[in-house]
N, C-alpha and C positions, 0 to 999 in steps of 0.2 A: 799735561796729559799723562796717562799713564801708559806705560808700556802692554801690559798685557789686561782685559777684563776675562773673569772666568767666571760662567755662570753655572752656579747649582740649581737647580729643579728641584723642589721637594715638595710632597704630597704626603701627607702624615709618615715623615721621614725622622720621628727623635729619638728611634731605636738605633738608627746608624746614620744619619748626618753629620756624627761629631768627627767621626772618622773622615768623611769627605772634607770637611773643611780645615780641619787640621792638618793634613794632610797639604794643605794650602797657602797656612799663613805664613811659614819662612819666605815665599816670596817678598815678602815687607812691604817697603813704599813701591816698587816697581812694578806689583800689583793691584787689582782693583776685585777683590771678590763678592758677586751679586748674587747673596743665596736669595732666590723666589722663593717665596711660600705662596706655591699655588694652593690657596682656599682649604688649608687642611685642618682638621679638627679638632687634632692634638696637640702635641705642645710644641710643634716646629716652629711656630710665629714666634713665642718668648724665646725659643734657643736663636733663633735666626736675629732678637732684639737683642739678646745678650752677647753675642758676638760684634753686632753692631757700636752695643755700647762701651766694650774693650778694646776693640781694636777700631774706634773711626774713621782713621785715615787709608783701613784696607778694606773692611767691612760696611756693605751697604745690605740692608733685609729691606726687599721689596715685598708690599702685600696684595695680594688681588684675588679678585673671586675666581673661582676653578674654573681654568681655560685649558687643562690635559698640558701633556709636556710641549707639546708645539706650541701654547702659548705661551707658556713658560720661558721659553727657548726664546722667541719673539720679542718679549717684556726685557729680555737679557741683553737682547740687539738692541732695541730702543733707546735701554739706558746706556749703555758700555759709554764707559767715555776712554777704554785702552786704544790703543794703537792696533794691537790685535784681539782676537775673540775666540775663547776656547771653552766649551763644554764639558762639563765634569758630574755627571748623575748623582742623586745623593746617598744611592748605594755603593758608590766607586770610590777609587781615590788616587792621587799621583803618587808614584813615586821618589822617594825621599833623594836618591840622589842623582835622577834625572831631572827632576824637574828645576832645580840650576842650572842644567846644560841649555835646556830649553831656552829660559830667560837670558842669559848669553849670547844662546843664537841671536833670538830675537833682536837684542840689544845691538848686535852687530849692526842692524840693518832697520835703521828710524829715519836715515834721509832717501833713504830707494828700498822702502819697505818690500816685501815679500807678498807674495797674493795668498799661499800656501804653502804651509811648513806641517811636513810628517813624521810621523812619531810610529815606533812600534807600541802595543798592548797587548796584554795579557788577557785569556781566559782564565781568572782567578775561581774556576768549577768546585764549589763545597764540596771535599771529599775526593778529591782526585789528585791523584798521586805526582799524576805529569800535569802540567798546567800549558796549556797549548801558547804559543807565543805565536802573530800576526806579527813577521816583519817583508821589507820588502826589497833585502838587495838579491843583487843581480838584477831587479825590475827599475829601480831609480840610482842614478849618480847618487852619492854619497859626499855629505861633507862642504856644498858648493852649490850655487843654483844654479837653474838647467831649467828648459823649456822641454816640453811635451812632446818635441820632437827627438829626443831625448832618453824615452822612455821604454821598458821593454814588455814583453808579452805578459803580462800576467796570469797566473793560473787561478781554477776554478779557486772563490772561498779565499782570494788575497786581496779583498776588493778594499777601497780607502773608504773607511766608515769614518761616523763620528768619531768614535774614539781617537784615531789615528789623526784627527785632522785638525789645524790653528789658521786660522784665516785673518785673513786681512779684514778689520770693522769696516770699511768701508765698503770693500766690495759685496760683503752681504748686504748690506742697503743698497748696495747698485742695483744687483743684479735681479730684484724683483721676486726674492725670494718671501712667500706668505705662507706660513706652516699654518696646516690647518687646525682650529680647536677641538679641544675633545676627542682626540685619533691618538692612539698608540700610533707606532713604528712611523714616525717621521723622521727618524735618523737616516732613511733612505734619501727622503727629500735632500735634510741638512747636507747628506755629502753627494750629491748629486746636479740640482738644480744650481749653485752657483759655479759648477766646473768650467762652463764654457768663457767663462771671466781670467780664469786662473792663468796665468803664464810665465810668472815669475818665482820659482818655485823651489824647495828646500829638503832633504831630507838626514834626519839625524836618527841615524842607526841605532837607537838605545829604548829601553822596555818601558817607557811613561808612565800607560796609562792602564790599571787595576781595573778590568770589567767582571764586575763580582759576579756569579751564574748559582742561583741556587735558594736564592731568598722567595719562599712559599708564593703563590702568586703571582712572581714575576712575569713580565708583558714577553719573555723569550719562550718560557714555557711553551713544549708544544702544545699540551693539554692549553691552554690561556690562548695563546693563538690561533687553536681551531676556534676556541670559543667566539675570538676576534674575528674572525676572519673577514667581516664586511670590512672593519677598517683596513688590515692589511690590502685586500682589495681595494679599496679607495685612495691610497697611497700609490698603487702599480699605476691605478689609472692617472692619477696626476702626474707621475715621472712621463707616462705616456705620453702624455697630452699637455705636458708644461714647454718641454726640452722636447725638440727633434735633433737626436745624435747626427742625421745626416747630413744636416746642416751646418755643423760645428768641422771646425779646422784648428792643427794639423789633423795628418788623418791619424796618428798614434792616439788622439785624446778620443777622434772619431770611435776609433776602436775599441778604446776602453770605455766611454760611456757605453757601448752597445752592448758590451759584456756582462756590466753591471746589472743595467735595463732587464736582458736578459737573465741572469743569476736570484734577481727579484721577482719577476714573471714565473719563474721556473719553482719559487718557493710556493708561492699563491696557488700555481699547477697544482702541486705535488700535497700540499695541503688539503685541498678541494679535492682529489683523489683517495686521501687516507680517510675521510670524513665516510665517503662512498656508500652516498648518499643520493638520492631524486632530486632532491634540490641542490646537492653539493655542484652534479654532473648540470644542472641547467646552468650550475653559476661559471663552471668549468667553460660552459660553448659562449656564454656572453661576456667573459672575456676574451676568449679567441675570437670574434667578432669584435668587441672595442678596437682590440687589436688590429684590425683587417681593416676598419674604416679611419681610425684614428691612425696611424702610420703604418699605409700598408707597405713600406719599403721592408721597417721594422718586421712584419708581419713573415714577408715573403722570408726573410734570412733567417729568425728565428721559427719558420716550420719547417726550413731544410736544415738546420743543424741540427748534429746529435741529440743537443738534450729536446728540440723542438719534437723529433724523430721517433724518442724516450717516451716523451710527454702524449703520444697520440696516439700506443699500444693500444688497442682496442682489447676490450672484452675482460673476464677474469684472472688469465694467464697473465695479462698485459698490463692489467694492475698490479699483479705480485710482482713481475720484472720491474716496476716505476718503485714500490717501496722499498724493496731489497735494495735498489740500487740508491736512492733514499737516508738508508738504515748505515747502505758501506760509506755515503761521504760525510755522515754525519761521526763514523768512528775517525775517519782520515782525517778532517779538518777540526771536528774537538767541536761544535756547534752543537746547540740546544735544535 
């Protein structure tokens, strides 16, 4: 078995895949890297073969018809034959001397594996001077594992995404996770739907994982994700209606699921508000209504809290107070 499977996603990815997966290979035998070529048209299937046929015993190119990145992501689970499982975009890429430490940890812990191990990442923003860094102490012990009870407050915009996150292979097949095909932003799901599993947990203080922000088209784009915005939607509802946070224990992880939940609803909001549109505002009240039927505990807490509070400004004044406020966490936290 191998220690670590790391799956790349690519979709006519052979302008910058080379970067993702080189990026890669020093882990050697210890790794197992699964570049998917989801169904793409250009020449990522041959670079994906050509890697395959150099490095065999690190390199597997899986090919399949275009299933979007959650299938992708899926094909990655299915095959992995590591010990752990970590996602790697084929615009990104690890860092060269983190990503040892990584394997290390890892390595420490093969007979009482880990459920989840976090990493900080990088906003690597084309053109930007500062490059925003997601890390999370003072919110997680450092250095050791620890349980969720454990854990401390996190603030807005510090939420554990893909990027940040190394899971245990197993328990992503436990826990009933099915990313859906053809939908952008399933990284929500990814770091969300198998939390309530997590318990045995790990954080190493260091900059991993390179989230490029700035390649034409990108699915972060706000332009791209107004355009999206059914799927984004489709995703809030599924977090909605997969996972009930109420239900999950201790109440620290309680907590921070609901934060997330919320932090995701709250994008979906404020999207559907800048669109500010007839139909944006129809699609606006029906999800406050999914909302209100599908978990109305969820419902009742996030329409008295602040951002719920934010989100229900009525009229034109009340829109410019929801964007402006919008516009400042998007300078504060460095987000597309």
């Amino acid at each position: 078995m191998k220690l670590l499977t790391i799956a790349v996603p690519c979709y006519n990815s052979q302008d910058y895949m080379r970067r993702a997966v080189e990026s890669l290979l020093p882990g050697g035998d210890r790794v197992e890297i699964l570049i998917v070529d989801d169904g793409s048209s250009d020449d990522t299937g041959r670079i994906a073969d050509e890697y395959a046929q150099k490095y065999p015993d690190t390199v597997r190119a899986i090919h399949q018809e275009n299933a979007g990145h959650g299938g992708a992501v899926m094909t990655g689970i299915q095959n992995a034959r590591g010990l752990y499982f970590k996602v790697i975009d084929s615009d990104d890429w690890a860092d060269g001397d983190v990503y040892p430490l990584l394997l290390d940890t890892l390595g420490r812990f093969t007979e009482q594996p880990l459920d989840m191990v976090i990493c900080n990442y990088i906003y690597d923003k084309a053109g930007a001077r500062h490059k925003h860094t997601s890390h999370y102490r003072g919110k997680l012990p450092e250095g050791r594992v620890f349980g969720w009870e454990e854990t401390g407050r996190f603030h807005k915009g510090q939420y554990l995404l893909m990027h940040a996150i190394t899971y245990r292979t197993e328990l992503l097949r436990e826990c009933g996770m099915d990313l859906p095909r053809h939908t952008f932003y399933v990284d929500d799901l990814y770091a969300y739907v198998p939390l309530p599993e997590t318990r045995r947990l790990y954080y190493l203080d260091a900059d991993l994982y390179h989230y490029y922000i700035g390649r034409e088209g990108q699915s972060v784009q706000e332009e791209v994700m107004i355009r999206r915005i059914d799927q984004q939607l489709h995703v809030n509802r599924l977090m909605l209606e997969t996972v009930d946070p109420f239900k999950v224990e201790p109440e620290r992880k309680k907590r921070y699921m609901l934060g997330f939940l919320g932090i995701v609803s709250t994008i979906s909001l404020v999207l559907l508000t800048k669109m500010g549109t007839a139909e944006s505002e129809r699609k606006k009240a029906e999800l406050w209504d999914f909302m209100r039927w599908t978990n109305p505990a969820f419902f009742r807490a996030f329409r008295r809290s602040l951002l719920g509070v934010i989100l229900r400004l009525p009229g034109k004044a009340g829109r410019q107070f929801i964007l402006f406020w919008y516009r400042i966490a998007r300078l504060v936290v460095g987000f597309n």
